[in-house]
C-alpha positions, 0 to 999 in steps of 0.5 A: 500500500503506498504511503499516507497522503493527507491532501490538505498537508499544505493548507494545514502548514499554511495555518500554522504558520498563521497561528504562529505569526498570530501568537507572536504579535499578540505577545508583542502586545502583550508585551507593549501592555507590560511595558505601559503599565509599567510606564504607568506605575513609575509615573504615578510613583513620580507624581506621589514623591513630587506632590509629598516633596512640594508638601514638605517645601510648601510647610517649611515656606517657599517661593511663589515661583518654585510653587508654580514650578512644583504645580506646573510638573504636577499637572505635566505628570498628571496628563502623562499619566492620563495619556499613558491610560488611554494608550494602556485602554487602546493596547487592551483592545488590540490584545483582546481582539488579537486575542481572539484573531488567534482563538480562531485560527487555532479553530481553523488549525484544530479541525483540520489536524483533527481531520488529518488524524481521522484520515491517518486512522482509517489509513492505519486500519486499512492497512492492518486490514491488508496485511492480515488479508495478506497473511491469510492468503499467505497461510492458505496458500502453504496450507494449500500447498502442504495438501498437494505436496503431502 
């Protein structure tokens, strides 16, 4: 019996390279949500360190100048902070829809393997059951012989 063929091998490495390229740019979004947060949380930590040191000036008395200064970078980081959110809010929709764009190719790659290991059973089973014909044949045939001969 000739070799196991599975007609759709081509369309089946085609999906999986497009799972794999799928997987790859949802990580690298995965990793931009990392790396925003990350932003975020430096940011707000600048915010709560500044606002505390402008406290602390404004208690031991300072210069109308230098409050102005400290209330200019406070808003600054504040609208950083609020950019880097809304960034954060946009990268969590590309990631979910990333998310499910691999979903469905997994689908897509699944159903076809799941037909290609259907295809390889009944393959498997015609084959077993060739071979058995054959050794049957095989055994009755020397039987066979073994009567004529004996």
């Amino acid at each position: 019996m000739k070799k196991f063929f599975f007609p759709l091998d081509t369309v089946l490495r085609y999906k999986e390279q497009v799972l794999d390229s799928l997987k790859g740019e949802h990580a690298r979004i995965l990793a931009k949500i990392r790396e925003c947060e990350n932003a975020i949380d430096e940011l707000e930590h600048e915010q709560r360190q500044c606002a505390m040191e402008f406290q602390q000036n404004k208690m031991n008395g300072m210069k109308i100048n230098e409050m102005h200064t400290y209330e200019n970078y406070l808003d600054a980081l504040r609208l950083k902070i609020k950019r880097k959110r809304e960034l954060l809010a946009k990268l969590r929709e590309q990631e979910e829809a990333k998310r499910n764009e691999v979903v469905e190719a997994k689908k897509e790659t699944s159903s076809i393997d799941k037909l290609k290991e259907r295809k390889r059973f009944e393959y498997d089973k015609e084959l077993q059951k060739q071979e058995e014909q054959s050794i049957e044949e095989f055994v009755t045939t020397r039987d066979a012989m073994a009567r004529l001969n004996g």
